[in-house]
N, CA, C and O atoms as a DFTB+ gen file, in Angstrom:
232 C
 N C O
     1  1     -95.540     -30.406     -21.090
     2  2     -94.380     -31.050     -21.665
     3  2     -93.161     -30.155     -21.413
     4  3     -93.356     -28.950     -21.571
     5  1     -91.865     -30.575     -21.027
     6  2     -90.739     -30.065     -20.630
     7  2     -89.190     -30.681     -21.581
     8  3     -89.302     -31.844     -21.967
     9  1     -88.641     -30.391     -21.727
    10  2     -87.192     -31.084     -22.171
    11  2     -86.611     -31.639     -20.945
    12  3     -86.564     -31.042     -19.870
    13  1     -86.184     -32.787     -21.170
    14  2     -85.476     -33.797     -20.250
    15  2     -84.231     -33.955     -20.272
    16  3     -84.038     -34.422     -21.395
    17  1     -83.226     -33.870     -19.752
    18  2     -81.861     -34.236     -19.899
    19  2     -81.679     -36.084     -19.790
    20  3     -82.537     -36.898     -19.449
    21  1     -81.055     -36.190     -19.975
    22  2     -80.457     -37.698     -20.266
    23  2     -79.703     -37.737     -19.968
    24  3     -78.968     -38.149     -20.865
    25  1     -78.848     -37.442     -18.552
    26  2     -77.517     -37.145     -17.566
    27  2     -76.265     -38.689     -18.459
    28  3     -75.057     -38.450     -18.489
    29  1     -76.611     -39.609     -18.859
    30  2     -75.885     -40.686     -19.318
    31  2     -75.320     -40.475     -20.651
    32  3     -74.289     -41.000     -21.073
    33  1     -76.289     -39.439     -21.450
    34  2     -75.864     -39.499     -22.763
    35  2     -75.207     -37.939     -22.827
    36  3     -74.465     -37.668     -23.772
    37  1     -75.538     -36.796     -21.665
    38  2     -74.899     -35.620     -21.823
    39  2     -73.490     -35.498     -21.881
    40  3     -72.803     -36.232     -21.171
    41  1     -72.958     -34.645     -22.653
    42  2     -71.138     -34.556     -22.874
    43  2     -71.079     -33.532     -22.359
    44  3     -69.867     -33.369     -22.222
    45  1     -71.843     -32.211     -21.732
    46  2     -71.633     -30.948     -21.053
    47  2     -70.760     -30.435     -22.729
    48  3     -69.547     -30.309     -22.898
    49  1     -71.701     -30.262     -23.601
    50  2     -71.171     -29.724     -24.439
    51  2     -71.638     -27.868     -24.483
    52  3     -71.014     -26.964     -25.036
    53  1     -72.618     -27.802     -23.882
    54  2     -73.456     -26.576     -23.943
    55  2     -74.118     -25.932     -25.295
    56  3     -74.624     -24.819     -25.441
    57  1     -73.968     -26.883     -26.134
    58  2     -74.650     -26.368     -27.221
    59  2     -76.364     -26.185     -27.157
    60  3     -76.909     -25.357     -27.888
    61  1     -77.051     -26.932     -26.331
    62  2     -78.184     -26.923     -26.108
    63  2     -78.327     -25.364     -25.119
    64  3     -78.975     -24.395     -25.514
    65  1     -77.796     -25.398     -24.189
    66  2     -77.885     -24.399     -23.492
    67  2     -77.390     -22.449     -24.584
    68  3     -77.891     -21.342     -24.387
    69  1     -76.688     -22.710     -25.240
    70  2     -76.439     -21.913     -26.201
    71  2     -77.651     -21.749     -27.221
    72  3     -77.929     -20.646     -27.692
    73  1     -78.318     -22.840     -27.518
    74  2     -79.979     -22.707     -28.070
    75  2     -81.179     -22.107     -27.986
    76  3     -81.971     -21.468     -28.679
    77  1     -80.985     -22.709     -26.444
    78  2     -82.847     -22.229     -25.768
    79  2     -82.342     -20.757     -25.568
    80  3     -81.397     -20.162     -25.050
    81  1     -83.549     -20.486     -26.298
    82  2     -83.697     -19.256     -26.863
    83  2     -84.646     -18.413     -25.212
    84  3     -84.924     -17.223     -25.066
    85  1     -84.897     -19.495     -24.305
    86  2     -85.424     -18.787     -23.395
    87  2     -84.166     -18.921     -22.157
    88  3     -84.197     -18.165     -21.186
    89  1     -83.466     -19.590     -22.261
    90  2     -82.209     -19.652     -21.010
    91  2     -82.774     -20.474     -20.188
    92  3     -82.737     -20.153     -19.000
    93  1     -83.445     -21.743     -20.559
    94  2     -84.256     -22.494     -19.414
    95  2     -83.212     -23.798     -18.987
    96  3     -83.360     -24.752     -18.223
    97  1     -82.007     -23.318     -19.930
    98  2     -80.899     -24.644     -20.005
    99  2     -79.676     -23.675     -19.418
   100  3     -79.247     -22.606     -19.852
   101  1     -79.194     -24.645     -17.998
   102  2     -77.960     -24.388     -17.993
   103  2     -76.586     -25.644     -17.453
   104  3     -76.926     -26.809     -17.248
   105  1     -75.505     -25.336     -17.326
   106  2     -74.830     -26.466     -16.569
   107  2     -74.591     -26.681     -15.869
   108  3     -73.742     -25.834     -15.587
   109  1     -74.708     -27.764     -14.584
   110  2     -74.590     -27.797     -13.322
   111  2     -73.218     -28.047     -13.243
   112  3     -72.638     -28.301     -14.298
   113  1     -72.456     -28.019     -11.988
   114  2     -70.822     -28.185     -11.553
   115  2     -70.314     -29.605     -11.960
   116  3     -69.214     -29.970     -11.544
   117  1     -71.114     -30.477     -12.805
   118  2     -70.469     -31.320     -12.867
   119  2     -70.355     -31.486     -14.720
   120  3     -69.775     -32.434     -15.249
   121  1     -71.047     -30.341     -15.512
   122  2     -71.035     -30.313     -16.446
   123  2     -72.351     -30.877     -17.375
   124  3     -72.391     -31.045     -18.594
   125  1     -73.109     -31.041     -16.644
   126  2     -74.610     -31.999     -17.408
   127  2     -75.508     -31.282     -17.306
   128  3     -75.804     -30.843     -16.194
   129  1     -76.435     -30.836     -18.768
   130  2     -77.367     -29.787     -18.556
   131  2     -78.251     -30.175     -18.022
   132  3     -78.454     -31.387     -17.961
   133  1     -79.383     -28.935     -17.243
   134  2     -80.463     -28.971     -16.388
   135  2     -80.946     -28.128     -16.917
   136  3     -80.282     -27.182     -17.341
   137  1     -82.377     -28.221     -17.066
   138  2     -83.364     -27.583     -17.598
   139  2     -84.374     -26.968     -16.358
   140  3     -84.926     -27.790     -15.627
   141  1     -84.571     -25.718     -16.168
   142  2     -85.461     -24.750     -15.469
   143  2     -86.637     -25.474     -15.979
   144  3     -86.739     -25.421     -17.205
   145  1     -87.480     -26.085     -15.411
   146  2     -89.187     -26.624     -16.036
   147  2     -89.972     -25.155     -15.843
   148  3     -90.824     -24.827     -16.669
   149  1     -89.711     -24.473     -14.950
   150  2     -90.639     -23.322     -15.289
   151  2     -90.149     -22.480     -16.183
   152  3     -90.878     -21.491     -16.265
   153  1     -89.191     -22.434     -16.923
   154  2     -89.021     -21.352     -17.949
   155  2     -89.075     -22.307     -19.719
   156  3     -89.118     -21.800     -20.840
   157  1     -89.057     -23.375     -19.436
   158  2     -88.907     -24.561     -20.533
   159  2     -90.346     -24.083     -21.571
   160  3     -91.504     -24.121     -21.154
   161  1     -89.963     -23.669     -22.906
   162  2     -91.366     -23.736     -23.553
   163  2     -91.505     -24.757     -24.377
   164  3     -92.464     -24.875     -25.139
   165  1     -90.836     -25.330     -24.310
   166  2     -91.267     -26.858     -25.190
   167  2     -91.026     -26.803     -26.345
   168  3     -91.327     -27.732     -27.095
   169  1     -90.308     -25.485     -26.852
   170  2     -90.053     -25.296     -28.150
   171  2     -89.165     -26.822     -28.959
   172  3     -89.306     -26.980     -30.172
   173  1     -88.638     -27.436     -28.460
   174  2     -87.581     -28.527     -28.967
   175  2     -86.267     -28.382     -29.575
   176  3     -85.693     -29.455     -29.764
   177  1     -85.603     -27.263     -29.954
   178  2     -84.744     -26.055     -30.455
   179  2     -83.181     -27.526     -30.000
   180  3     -82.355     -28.177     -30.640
   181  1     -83.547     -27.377     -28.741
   182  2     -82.352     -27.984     -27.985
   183  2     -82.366     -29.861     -28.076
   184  3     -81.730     -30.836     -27.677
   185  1     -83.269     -29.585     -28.690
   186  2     -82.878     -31.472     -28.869
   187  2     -82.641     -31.604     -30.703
   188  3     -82.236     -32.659     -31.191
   189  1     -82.924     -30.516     -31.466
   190  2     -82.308     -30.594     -32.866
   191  2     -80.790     -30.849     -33.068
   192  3     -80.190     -31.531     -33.898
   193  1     -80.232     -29.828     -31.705
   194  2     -78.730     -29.450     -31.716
   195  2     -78.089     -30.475     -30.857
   196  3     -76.898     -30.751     -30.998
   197  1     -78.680     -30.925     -30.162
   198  2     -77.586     -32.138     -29.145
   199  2     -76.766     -33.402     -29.541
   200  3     -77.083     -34.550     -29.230
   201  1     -76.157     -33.204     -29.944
   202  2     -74.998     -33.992     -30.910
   203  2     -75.237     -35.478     -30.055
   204  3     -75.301     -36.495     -30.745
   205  1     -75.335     -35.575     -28.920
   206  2     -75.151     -37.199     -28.195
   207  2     -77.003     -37.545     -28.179
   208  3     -77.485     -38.606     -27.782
   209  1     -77.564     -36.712     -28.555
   210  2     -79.088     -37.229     -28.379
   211  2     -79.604     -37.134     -26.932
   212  3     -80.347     -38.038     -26.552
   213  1     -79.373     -36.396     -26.303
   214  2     -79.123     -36.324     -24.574
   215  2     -80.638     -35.433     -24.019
   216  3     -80.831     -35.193     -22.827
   217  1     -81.337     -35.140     -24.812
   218  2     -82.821     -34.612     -24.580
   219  2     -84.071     -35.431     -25.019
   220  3     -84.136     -36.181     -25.993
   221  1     -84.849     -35.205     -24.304
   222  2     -86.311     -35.690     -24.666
   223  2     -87.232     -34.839     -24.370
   224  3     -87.109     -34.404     -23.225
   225  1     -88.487     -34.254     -25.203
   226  2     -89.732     -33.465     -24.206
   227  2     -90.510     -35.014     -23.701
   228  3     -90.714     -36.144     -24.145
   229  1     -90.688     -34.432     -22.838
   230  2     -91.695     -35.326     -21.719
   231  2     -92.566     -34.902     -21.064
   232  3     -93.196     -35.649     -20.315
């Protein structure tokens, strides 16, 4: 299981990426987070904090 971005519902707010406590979240050049799947622990940390609902584990 991994965290998913939801590129439609992301605001490039970075609060998620400010979360993961492992740095498996960052922002690409257009502002929409991407999640590293190999560093992702599934903790869920980053979908408590995402104000637009813009994560899923999957």
């Amino acid at each position: 299981m991994v965290a998913v971005i939801i590129a439609e519902n992301c605001v490039g707010c970075a609060t998620c990426v400010d979360e993961c406590p492992v740095e498996a979240i960052s922002l690409d050049g257009g502002n929409i987070a991407v999640v590293d799947e190999n560093e992702c622990t599934d903790c869920g940390g980053c979908i408590d904090v995402c104000p637009t609902e813009a994560i899923e584990i999957e």
